[in-house]
LOVEX-731692 format. One record per residue (C-alpha): y, z, x; chain. Coordinates in Angstrom, 2 decimals. Last residue first. Example, Ala and Ser with C-alpha at 12.3 -4.5 7.8 and 13.67 -1.06 7.14 Angstrom:
BEGIN
((-1.06,7.14,13.67),A)
((-4.50,7.80,12.30),A)
# end
This chain:
BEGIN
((-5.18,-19.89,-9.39),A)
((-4.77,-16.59,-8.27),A)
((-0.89,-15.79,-8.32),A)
((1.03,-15.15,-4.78),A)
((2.66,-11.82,-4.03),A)
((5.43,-11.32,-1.84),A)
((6.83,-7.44,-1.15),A)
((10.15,-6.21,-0.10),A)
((10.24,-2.47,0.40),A)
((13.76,-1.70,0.39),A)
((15.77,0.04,2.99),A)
((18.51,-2.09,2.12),A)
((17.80,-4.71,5.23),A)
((14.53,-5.16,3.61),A)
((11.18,-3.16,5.28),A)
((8.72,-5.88,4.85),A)
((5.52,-7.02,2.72),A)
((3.40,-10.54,2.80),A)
((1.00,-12.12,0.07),A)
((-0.28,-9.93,-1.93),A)
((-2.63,-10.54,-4.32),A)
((-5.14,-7.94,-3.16),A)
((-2.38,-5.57,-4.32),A)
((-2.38,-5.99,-7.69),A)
((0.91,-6.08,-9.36),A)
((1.84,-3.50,-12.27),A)
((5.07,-3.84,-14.48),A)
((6.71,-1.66,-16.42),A)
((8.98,-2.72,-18.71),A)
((12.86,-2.39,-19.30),A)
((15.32,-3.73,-22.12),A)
((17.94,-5.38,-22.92),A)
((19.68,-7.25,-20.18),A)
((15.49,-7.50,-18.76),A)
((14.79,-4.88,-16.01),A)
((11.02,-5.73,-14.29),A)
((10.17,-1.90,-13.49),A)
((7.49,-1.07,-10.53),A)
((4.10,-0.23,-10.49),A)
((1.95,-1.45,-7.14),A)
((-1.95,-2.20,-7.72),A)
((-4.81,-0.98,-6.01),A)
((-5.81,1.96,-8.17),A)
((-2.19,3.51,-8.58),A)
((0.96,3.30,-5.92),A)
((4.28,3.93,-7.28),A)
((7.57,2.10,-7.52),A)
((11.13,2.27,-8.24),A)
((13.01,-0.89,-8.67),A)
((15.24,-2.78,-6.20),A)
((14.93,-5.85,-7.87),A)
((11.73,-7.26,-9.57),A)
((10.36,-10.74,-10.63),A)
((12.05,-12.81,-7.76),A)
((10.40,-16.45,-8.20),A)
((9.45,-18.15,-5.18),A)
((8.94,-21.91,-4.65),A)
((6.60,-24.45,-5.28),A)
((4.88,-23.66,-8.11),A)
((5.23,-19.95,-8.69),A)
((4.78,-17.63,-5.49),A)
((6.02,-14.16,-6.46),A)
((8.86,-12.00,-5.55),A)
((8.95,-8.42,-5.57),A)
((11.78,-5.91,-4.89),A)
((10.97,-2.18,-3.97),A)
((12.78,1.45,-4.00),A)
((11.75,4.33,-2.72),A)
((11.14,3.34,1.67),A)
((11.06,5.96,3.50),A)
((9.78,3.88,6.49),A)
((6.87,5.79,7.22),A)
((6.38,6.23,3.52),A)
((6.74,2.48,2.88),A)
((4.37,1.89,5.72),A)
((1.88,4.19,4.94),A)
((1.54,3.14,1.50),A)
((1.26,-0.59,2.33),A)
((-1.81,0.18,4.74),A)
((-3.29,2.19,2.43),A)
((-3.43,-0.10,-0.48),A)
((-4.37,-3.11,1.36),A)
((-7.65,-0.78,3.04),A)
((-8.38,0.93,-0.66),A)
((-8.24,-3.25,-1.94),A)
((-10.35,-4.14,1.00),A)
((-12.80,-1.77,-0.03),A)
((-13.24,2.01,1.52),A)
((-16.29,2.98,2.34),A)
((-16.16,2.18,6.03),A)
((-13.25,4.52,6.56),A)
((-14.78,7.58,5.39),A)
((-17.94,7.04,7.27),A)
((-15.53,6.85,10.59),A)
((-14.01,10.01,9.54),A)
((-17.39,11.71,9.02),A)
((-18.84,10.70,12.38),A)
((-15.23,11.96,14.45),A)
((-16.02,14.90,12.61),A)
((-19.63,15.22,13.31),A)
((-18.74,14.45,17.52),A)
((-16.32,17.17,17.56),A)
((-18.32,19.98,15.82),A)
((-20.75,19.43,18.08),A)
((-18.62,19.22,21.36),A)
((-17.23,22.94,19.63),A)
((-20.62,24.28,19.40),A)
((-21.65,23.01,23.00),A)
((-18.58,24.50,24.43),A)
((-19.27,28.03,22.90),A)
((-22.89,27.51,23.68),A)
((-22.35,26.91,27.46),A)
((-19.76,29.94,27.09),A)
((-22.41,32.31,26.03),A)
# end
């Protein structure tokens, strides 16, 4: 009865590590970029981002310290003009580079498809 017992639970070892392996090979790189960016700005508690982009030769800052959320493989923050706000979303396979700021901001770099 014990034999079985162990058996049963090697089993039921061996499928899960199978299923969470299968998981992780269907994702796309976008799923992967996505992930990975999540995780960091959660493990960092980070709430608030700023995002430059690559224009030409040299970098334009396009949001400050906004808000942001995660959807489909893009980041959506708010650009704030002196009149008005929109929301802005920035796919992530576009990105360049991402840090923890010194603010506790999540400071990403994206650069434009050309």
């Amino acid at each position: 009865m014990k034999t079985l017992l162990k058996m049963s639970i090697v089993v039921l070892f061996v499928s899960f590590l199978t299923m969470s392996c299968e998981k992780d090979e269907n994702l796309t790189e976008l799923d992967k970029i996505e992930l990975e960016v999540k995780t960091f700005a959660s493990n960092n508690k980070l709430t608030r981002c700023t995002i430059r982009e690559h224009q030409g030769d040299s970098w334009v800052e396009l949001v400050r310290e906004s808000p942001f959320t995660f959807s489909n493989g893009f980041i959506v923050a708010n650009q704030v003009y002196p009149s008005a706000t929109k929301e802005v979303r920035y796919n992530l396979l576009n990105l360049y580079s991402y840090q923890k700021a010194d603010n506790s901001v999540l400071f990403l770099e994206i650069v434009k498809d050309k």
